[in-house]
HTML snippet that shows the backbone in 3Dmol.js (N, CA, C, O; Angstrom):
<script src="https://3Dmol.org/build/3Dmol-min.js"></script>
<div id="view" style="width:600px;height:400px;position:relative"></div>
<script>
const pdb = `
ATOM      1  N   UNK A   1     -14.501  24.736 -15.371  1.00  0.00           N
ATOM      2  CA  UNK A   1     -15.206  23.708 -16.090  1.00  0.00           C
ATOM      3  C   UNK A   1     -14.285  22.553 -16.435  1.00  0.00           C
ATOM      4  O   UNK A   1     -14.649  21.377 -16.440  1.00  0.00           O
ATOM      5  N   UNK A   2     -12.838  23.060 -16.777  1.00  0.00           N
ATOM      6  CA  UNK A   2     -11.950  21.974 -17.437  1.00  0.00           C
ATOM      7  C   UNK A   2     -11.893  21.118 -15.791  1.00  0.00           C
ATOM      8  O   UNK A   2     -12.697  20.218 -15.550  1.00  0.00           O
ATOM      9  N   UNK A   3     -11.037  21.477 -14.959  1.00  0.00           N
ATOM     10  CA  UNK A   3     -10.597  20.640 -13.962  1.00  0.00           C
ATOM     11  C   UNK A   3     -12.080  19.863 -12.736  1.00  0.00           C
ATOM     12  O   UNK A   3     -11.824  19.118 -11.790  1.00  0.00           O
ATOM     13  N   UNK A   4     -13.496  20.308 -13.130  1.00  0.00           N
ATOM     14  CA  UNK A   4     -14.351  19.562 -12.824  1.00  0.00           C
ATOM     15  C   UNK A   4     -14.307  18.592 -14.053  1.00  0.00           C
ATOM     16  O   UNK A   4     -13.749  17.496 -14.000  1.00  0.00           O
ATOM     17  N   UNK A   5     -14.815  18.984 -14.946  1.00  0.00           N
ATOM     18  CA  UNK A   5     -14.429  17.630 -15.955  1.00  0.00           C
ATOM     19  C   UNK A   5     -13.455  16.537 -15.773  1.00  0.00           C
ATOM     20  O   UNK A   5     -13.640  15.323 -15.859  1.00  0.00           O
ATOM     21  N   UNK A   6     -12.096  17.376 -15.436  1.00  0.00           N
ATOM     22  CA  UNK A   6     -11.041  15.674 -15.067  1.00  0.00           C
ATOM     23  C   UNK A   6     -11.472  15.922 -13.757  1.00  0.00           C
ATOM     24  O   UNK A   6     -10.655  16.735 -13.323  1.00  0.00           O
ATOM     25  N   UNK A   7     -11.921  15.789 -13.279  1.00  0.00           N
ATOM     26  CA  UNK A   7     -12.431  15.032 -11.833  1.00  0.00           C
ATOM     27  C   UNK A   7     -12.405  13.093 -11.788  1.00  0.00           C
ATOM     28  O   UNK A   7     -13.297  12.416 -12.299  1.00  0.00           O
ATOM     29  N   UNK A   8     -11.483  12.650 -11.242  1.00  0.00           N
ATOM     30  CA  UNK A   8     -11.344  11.180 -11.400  1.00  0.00           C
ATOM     31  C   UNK A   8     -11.027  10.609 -13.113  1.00  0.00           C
ATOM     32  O   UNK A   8     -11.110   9.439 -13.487  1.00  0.00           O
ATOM     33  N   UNK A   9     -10.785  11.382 -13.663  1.00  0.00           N
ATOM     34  CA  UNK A   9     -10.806  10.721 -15.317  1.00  0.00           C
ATOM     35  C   UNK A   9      -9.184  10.401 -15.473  1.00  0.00           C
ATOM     36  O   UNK A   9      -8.202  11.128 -15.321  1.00  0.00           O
ATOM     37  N   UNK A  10      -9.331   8.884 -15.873  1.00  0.00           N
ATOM     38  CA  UNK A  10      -8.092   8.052 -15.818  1.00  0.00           C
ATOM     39  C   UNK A  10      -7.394   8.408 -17.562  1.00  0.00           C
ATOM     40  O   UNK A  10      -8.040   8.501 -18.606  1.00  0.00           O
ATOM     41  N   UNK A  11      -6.299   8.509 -17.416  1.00  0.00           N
ATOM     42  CA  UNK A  11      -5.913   8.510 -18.764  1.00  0.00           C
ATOM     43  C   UNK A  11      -5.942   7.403 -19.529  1.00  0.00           C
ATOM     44  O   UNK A  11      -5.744   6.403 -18.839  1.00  0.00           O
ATOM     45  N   UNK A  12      -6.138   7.126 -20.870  1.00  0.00           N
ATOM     46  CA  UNK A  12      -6.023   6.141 -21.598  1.00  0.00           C
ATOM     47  C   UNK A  12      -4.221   5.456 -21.815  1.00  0.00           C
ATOM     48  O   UNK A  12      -3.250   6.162 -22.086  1.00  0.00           O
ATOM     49  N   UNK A  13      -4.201   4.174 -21.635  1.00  0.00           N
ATOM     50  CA  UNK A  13      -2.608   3.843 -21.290  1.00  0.00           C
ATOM     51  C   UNK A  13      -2.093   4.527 -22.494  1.00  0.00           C
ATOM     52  O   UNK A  13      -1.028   5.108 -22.282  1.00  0.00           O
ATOM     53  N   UNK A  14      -2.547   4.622 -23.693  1.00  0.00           N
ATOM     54  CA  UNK A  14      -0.943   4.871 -25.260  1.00  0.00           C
ATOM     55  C   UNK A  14      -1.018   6.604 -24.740  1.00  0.00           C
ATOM     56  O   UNK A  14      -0.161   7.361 -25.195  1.00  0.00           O
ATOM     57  N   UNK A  15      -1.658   6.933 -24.162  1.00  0.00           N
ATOM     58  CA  UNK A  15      -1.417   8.644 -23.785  1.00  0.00           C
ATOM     59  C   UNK A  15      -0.817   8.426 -22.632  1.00  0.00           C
ATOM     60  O   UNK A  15       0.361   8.779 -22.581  1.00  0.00           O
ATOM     61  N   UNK A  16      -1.308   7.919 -21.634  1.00  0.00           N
ATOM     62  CA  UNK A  16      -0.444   8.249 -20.174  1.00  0.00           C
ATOM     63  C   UNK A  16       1.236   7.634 -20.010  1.00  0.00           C
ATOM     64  O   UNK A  16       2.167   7.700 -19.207  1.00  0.00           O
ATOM     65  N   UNK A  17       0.936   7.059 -21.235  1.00  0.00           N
ATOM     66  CA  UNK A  17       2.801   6.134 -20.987  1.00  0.00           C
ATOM     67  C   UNK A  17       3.336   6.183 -19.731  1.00  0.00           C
ATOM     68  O   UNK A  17       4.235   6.940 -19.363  1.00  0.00           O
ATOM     69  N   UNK A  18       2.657   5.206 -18.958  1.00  0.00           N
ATOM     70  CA  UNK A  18       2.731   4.869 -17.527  1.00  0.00           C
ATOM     71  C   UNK A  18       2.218   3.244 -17.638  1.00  0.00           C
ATOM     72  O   UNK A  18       1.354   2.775 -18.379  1.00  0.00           O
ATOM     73  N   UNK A  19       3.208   2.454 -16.460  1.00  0.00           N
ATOM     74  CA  UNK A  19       2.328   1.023 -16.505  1.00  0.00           C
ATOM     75  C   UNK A  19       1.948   1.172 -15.134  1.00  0.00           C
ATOM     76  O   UNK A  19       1.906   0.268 -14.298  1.00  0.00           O
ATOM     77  N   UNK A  20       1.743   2.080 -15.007  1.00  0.00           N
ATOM     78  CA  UNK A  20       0.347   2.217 -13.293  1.00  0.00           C
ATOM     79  C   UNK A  20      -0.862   2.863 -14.291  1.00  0.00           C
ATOM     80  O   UNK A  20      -0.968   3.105 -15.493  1.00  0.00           O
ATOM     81  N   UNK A  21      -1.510   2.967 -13.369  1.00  0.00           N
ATOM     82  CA  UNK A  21      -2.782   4.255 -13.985  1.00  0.00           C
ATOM     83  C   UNK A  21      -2.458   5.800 -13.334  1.00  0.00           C
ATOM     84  O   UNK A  21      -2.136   6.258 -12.238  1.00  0.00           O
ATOM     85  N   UNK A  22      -2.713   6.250 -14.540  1.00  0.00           N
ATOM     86  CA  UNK A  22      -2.437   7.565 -14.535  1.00  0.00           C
ATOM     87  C   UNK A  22      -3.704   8.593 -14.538  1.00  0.00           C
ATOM     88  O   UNK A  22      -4.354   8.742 -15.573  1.00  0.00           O
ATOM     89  N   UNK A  23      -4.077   9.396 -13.175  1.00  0.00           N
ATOM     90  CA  UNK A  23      -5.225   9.897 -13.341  1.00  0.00           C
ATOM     91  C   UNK A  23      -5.611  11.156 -12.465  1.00  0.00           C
ATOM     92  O   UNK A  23      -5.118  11.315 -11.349  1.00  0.00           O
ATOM     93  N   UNK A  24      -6.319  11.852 -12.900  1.00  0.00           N
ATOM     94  CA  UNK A  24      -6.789  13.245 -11.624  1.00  0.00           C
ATOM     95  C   UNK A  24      -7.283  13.255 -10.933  1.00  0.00           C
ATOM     96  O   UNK A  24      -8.510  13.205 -11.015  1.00  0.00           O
ATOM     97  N   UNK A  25      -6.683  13.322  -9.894  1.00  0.00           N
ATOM     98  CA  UNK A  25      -6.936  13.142  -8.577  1.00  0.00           C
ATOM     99  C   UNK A  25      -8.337  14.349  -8.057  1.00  0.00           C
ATOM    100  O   UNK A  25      -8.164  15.546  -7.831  1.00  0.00           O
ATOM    101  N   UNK A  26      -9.398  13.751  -7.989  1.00  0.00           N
ATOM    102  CA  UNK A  26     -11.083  14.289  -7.799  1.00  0.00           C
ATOM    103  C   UNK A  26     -10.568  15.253  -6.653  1.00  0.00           C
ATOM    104  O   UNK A  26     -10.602  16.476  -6.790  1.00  0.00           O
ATOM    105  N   UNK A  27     -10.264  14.858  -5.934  1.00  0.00           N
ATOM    106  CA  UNK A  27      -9.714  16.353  -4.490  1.00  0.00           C
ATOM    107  C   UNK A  27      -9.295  17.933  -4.598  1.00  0.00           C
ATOM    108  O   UNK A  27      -9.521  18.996  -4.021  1.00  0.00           O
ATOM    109  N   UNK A  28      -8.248  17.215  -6.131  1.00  0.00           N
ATOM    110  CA  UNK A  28      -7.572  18.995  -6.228  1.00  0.00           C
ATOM    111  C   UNK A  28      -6.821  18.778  -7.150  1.00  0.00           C
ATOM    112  O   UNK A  28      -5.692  19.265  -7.187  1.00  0.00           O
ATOM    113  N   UNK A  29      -7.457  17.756  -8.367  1.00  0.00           N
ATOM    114  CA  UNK A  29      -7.083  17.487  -9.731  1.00  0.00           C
ATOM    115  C   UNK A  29      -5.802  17.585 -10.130  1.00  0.00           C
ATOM    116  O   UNK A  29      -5.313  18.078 -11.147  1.00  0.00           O
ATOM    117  N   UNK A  30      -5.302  17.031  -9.164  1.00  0.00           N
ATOM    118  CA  UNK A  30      -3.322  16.713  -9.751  1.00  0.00           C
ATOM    119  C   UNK A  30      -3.257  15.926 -10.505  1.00  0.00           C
ATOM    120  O   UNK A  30      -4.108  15.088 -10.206  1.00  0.00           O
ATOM    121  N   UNK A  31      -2.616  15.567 -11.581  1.00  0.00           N
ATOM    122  CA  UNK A  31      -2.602  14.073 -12.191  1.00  0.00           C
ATOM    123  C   UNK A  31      -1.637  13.369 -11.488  1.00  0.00           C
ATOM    124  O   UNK A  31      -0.507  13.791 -11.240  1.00  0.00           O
ATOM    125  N   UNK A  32      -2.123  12.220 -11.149  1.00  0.00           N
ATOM    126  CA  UNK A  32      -1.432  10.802 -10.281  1.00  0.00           C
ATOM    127  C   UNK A  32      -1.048   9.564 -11.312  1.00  0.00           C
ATOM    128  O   UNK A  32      -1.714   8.666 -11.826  1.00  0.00           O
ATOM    129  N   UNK A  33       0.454   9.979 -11.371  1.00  0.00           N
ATOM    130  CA  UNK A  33       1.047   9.507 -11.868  1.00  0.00           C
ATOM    131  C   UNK A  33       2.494   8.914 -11.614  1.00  0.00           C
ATOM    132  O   UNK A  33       3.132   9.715 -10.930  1.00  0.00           O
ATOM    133  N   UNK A  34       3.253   7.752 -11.938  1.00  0.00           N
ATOM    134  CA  UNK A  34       4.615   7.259 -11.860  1.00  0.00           C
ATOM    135  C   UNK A  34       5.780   8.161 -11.634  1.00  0.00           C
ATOM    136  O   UNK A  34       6.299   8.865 -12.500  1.00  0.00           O
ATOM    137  N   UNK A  35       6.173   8.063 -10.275  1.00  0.00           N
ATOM    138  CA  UNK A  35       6.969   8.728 -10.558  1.00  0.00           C
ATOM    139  C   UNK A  35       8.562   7.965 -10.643  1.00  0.00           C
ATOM    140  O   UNK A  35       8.910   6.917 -10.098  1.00  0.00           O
ATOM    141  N   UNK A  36       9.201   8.691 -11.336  1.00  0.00           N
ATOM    142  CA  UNK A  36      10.425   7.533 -11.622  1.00  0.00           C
ATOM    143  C   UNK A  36      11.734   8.197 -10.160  1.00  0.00           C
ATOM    144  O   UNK A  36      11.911   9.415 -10.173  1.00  0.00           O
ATOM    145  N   UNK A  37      12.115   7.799  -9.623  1.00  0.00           N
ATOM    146  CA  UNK A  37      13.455   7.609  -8.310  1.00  0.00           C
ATOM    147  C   UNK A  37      15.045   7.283  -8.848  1.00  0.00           C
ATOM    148  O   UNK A  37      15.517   6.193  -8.525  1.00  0.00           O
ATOM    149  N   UNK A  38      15.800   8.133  -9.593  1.00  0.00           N
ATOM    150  CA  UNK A  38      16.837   7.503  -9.625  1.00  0.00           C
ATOM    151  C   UNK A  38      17.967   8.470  -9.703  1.00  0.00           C
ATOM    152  O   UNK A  38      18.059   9.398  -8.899  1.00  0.00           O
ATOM    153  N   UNK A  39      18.870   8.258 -10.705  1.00  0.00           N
ATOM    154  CA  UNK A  39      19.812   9.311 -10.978  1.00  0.00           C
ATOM    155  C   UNK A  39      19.988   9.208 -12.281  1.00  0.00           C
ATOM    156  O   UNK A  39      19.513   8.345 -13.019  1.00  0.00           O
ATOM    157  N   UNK A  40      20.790  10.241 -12.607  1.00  0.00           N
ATOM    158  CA  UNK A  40      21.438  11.290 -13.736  1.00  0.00           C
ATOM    159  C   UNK A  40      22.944  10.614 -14.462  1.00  0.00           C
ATOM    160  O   UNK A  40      24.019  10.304 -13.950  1.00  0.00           O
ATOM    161  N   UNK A  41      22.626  10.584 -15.345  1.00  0.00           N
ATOM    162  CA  UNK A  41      24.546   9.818 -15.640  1.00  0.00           C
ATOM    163  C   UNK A  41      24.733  10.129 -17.569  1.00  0.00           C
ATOM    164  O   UNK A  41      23.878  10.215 -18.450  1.00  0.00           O
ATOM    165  N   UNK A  42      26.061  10.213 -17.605  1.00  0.00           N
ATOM    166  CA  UNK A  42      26.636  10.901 -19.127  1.00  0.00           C
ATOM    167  C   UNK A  42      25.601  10.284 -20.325  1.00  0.00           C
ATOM    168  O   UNK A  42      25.701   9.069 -20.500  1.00  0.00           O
ATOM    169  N   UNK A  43      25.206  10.576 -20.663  1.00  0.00           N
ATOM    170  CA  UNK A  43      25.018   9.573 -22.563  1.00  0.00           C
ATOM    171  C   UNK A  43      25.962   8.510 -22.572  1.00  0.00           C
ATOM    172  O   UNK A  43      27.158   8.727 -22.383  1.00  0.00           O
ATOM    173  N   UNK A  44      25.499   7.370 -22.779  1.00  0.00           N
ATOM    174  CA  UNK A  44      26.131   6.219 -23.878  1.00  0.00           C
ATOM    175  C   UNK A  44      26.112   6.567 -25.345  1.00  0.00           C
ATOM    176  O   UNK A  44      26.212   7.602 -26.004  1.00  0.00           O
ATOM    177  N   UNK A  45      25.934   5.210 -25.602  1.00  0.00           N
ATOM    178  CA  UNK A  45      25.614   4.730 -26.764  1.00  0.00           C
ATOM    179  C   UNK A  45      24.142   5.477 -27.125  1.00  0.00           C
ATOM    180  O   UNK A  45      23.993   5.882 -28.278  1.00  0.00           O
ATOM    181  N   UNK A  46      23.542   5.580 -26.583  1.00  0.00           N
ATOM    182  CA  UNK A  46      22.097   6.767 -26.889  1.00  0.00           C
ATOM    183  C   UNK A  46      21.962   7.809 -26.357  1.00  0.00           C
ATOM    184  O   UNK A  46      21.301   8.043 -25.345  1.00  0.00           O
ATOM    185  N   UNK A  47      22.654   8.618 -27.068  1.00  0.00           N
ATOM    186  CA  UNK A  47      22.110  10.329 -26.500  1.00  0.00           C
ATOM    187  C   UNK A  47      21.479  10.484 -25.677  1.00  0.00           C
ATOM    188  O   UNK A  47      21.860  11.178 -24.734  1.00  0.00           O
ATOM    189  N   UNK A  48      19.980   9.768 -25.703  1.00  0.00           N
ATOM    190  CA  UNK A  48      18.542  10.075 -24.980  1.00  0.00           C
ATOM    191  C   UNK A  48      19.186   9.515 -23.683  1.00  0.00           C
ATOM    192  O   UNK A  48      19.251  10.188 -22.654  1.00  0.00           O
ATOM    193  N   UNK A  49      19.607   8.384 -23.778  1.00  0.00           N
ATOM    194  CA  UNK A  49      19.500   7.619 -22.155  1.00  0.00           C
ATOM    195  C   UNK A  49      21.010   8.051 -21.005  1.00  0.00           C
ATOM    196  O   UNK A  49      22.134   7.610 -20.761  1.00  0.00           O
ATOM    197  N   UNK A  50      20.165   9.107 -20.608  1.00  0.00           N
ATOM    198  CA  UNK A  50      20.833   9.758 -19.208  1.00  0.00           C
ATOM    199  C   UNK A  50      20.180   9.753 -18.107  1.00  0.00           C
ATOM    200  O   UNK A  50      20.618  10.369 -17.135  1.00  0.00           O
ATOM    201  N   UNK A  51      19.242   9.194 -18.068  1.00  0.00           N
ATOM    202  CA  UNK A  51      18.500   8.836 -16.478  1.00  0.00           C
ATOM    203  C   UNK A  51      18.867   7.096 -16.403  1.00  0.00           C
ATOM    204  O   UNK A  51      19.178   6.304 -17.292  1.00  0.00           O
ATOM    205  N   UNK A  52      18.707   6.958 -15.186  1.00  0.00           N
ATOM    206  CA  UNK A  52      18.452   5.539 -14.719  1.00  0.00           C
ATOM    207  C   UNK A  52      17.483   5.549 -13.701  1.00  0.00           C
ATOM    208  O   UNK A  52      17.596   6.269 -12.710  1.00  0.00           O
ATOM    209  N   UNK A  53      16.538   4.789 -13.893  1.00  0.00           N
ATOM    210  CA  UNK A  53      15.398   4.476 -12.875  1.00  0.00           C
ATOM    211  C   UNK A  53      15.868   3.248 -11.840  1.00  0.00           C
ATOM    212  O   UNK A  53      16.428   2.172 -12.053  1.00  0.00           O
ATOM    213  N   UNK A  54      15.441   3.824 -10.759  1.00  0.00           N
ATOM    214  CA  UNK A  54      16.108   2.665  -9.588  1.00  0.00           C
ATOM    215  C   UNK A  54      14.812   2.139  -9.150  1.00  0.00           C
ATOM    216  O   UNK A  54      14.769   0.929  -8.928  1.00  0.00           O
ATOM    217  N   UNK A  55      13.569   2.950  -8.959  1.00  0.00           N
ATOM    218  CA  UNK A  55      12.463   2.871  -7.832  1.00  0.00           C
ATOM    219  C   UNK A  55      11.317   3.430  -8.252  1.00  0.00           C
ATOM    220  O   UNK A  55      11.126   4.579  -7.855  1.00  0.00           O
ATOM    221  N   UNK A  56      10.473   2.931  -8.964  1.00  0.00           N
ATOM    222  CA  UNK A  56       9.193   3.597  -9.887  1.00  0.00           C
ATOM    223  C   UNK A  56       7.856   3.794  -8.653  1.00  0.00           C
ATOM    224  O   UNK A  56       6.835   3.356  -9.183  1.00  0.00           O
ATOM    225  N   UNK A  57       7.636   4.157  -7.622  1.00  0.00           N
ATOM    226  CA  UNK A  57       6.363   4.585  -6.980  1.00  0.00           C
ATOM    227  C   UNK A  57       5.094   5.193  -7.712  1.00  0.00           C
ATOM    228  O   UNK A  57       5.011   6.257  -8.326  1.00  0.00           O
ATOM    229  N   UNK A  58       4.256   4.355  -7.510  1.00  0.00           N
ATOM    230  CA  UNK A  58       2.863   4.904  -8.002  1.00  0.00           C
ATOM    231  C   UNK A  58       2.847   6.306  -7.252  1.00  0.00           C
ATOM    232  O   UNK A  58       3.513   6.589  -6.257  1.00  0.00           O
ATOM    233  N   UNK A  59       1.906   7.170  -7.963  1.00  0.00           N
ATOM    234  CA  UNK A  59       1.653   8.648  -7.471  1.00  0.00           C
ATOM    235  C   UNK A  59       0.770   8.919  -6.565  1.00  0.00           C
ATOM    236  O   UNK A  59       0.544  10.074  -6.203  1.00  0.00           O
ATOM    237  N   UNK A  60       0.084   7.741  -6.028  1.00  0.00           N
ATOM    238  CA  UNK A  60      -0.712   7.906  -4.737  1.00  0.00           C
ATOM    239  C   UNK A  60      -0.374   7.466  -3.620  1.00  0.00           C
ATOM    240  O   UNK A  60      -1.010   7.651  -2.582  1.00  0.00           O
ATOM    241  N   UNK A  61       0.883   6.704  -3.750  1.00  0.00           N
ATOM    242  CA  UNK A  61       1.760   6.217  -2.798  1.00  0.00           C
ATOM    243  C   UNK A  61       2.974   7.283  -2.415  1.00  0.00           C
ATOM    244  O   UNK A  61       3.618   7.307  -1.366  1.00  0.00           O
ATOM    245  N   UNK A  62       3.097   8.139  -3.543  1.00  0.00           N
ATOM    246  CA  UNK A  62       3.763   8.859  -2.781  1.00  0.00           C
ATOM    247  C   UNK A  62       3.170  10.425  -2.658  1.00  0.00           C
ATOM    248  O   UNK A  62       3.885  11.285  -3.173  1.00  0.00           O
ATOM    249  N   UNK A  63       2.113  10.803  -2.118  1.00  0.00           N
ATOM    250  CA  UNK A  63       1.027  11.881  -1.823  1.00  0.00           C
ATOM    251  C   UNK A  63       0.731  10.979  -0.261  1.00  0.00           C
ATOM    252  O   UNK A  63       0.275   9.871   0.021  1.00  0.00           O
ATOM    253  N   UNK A  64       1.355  12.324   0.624  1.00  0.00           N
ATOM    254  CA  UNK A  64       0.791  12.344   1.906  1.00  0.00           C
ATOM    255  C   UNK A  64      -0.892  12.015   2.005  1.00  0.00           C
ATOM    256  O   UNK A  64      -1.513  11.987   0.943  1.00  0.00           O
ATOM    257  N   UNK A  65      -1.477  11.815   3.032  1.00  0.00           N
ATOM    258  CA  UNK A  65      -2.636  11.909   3.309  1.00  0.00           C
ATOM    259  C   UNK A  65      -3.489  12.920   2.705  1.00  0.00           C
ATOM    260  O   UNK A  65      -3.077  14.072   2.567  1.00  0.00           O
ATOM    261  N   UNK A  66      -4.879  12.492   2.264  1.00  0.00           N
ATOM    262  CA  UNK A  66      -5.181  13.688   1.874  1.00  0.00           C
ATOM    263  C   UNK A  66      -5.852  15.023   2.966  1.00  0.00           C
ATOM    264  O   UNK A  66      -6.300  16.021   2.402  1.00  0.00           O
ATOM    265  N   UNK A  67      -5.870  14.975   4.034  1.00  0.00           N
ATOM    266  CA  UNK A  67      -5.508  16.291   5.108  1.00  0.00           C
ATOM    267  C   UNK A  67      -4.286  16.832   4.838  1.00  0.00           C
ATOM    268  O   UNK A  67      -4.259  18.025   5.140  1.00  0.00           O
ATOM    269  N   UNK A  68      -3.190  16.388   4.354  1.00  0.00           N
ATOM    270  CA  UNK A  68      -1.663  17.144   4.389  1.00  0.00           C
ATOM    271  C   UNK A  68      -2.153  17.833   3.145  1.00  0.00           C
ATOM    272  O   UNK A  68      -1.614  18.939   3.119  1.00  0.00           O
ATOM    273  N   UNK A  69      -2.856  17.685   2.209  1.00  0.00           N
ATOM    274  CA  UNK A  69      -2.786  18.089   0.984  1.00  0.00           C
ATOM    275  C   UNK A  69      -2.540  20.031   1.053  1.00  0.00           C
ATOM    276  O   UNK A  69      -3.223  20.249   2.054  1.00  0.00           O
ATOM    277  N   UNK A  70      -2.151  21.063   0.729  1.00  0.00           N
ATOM    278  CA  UNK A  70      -2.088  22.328   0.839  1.00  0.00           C
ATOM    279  C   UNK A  70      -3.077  22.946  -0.493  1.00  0.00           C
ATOM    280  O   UNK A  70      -3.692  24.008  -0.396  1.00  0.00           O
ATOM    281  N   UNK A  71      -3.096  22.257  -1.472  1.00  0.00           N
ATOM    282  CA  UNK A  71      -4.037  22.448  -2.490  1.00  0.00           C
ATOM    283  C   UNK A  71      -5.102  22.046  -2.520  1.00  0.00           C
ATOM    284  O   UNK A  71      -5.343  20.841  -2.580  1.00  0.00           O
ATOM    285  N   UNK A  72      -6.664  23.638  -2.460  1.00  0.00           N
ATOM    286  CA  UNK A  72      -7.701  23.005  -2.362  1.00  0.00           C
ATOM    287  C   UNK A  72      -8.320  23.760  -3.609  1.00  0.00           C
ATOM    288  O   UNK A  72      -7.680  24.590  -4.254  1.00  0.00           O
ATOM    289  N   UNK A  73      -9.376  23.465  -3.834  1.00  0.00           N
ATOM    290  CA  UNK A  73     -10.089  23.727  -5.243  1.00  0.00           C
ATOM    291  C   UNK A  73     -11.519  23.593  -4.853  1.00  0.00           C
ATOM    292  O   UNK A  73     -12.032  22.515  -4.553  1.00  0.00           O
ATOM    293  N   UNK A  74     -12.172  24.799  -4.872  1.00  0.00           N
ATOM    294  CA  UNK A  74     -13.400  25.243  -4.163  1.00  0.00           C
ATOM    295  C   UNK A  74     -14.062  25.654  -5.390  1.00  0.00           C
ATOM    296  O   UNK A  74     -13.630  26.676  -5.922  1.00  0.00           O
ATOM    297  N   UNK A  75     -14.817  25.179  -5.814  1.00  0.00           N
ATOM    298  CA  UNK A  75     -16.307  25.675  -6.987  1.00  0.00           C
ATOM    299  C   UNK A  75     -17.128  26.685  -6.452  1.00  0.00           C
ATOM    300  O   UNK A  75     -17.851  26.708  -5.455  1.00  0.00           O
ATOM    301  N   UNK A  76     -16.863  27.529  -7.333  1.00  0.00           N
ATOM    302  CA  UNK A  76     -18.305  28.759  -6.888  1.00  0.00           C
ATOM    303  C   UNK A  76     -19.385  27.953  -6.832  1.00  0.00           C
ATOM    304  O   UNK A  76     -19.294  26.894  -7.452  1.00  0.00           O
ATOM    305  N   UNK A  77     -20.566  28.220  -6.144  1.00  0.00           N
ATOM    306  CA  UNK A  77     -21.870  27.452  -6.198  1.00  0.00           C
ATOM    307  C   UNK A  77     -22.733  28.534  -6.380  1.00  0.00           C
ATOM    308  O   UNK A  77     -23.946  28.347  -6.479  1.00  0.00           O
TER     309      UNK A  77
END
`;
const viewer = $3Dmol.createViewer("view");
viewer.addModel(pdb, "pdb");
viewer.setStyle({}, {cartoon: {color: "spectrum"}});
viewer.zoomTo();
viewer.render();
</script>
């Protein structure tokens, strides 16, 4: 019942903290979302900041075709 419900349902932006749209993918309800491309490096000056983002790809840009997909999601009828 839950993953027919997110069937296509986009997240609201202050929840998805993404500046793409962030949403479930109706096929086989992945959420499609930003993914961030970069590397790993010590703490500075802020504890928190040890990633660096080089290359932000939307999440449907980087999902093969949907024939490659290996995840399917079949409803009893």
């Amino acid at each position: 019942m839950l993953a027919r419900a997110l069937e296509g349902y986009t997240l609201p932006a202050d929840i998805a903290l993404d500046p793409n749209r962030a949403s479930f993918r109706a096929a086989d309800h992945e959420l499609m979302s930003t993914i961030l491309v970069g590397e790993v490096h010590p703490p500075g000056a802020d504890p928190f900041d040890v990633f660096t983002a080089r290359v932000r790809v939307e999440g449907e840009k980087a999902e093969g075709p949907d024939a490659a997909r290996a995840c399917r999601l079949a409803f009893p009828t």
